[in-house]
C-alpha positions in Angstrom: 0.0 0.0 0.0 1.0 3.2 -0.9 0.0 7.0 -1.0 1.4 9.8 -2.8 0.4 13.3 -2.4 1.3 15.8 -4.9 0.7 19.6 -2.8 0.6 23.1 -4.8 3.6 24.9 -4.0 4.1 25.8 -0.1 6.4 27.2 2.3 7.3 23.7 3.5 6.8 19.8 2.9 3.8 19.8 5.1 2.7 22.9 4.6 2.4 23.6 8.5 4.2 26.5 9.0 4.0 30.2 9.1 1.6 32.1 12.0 -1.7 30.7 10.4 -2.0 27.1 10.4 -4.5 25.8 7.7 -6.6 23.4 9.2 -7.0 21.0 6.0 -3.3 20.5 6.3 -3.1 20.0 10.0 -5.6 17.1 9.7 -3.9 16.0 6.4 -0.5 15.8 8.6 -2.2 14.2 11.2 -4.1 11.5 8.1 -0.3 10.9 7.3 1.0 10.1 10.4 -1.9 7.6 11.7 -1.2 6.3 8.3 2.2 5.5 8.9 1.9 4.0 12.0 -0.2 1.9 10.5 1.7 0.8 7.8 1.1 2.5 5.0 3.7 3.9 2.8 3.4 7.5 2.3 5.3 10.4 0.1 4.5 14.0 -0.5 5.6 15.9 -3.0 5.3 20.2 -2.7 5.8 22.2 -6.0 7.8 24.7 -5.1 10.3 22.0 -3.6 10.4 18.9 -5.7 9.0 20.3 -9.1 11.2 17.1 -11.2 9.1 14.6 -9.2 5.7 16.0 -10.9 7.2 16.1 -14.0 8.6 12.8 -13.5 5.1 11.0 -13.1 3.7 11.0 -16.6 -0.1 10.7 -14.4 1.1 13.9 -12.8 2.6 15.7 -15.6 -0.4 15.0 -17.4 -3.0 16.4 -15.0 -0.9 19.7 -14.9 -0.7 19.7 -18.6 -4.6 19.9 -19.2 -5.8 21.6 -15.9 -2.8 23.4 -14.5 -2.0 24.4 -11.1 -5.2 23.9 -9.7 -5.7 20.2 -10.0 -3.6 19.7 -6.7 -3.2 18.6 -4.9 -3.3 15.0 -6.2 -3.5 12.1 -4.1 -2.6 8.8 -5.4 -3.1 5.0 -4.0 -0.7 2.8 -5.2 -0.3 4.3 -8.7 -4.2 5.6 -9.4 -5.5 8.9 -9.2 -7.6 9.0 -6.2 -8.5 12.7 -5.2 -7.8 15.7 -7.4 -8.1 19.2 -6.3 -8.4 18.6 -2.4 -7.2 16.5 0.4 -8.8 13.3 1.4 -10.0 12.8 4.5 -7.9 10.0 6.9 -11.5 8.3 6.8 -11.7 8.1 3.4 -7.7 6.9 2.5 -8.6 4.3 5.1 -11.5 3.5 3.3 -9.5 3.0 -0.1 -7.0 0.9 1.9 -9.7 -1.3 3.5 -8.2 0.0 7.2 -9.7 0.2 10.3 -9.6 4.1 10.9 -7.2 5.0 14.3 -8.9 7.1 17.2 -6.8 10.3 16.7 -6.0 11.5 20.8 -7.0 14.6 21.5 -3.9 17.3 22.9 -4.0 17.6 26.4 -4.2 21.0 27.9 -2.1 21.7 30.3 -3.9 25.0 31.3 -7.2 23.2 32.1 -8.9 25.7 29.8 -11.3 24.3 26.8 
């Protein structure tokens, strides 16, 4: 099993950087690392970084070619397009995978505020 994810250029490979945290790609970090630990192999790819690897998948390089920029990001399972456009959710990669979904813990505040 394995999952690539082709982002739209960003600051950094996960995106989570920067004063204002998106919250698609906190939960999409978050999707990655469950899916990791249980598993699955996973690689992202960001524009503005690793622009040879886009190319370099003819799948890929093809999407760009007819739709441009705004077809990622592009998720992948084991070689087939799965998502264009947006992030899958964890529930729905697990889904694809035929995995039992992980409870994600919630942080603990150490303040004892909600």
């Amino acid at each position: 099993m394995k999952i690539e994810i082709y982002d739209p250029a960003m600051c950094c490979s996960s995106g989570l950087c920067g004063p204002a945290l998106d919250p698609v790609l906190v939960k999409m970090n978050d999707a990655v690392i469950a899916l990791k630990k249980q598993g699955v192999k996973v690689e992202r790819f960001n524009l503005a970084q690793q622009p040879k690897s886009f190319m370099d998948n003819k799948k890929i390089a093809e999407l760009l070619r007819k739709n441009g920029k705004k077809i990622l990001p592009v998720t992948l399972i084991d070689g087939e397009v799965f998502r264009t456009g947006e992030y899958p959710t964890y529930e729905d990669l697990c889904k694809a995978l035929r995995l039992e979904p992980q409870e994600f813990r919630k942080p603990i505040n150490l303040l004892g505020t909600r």
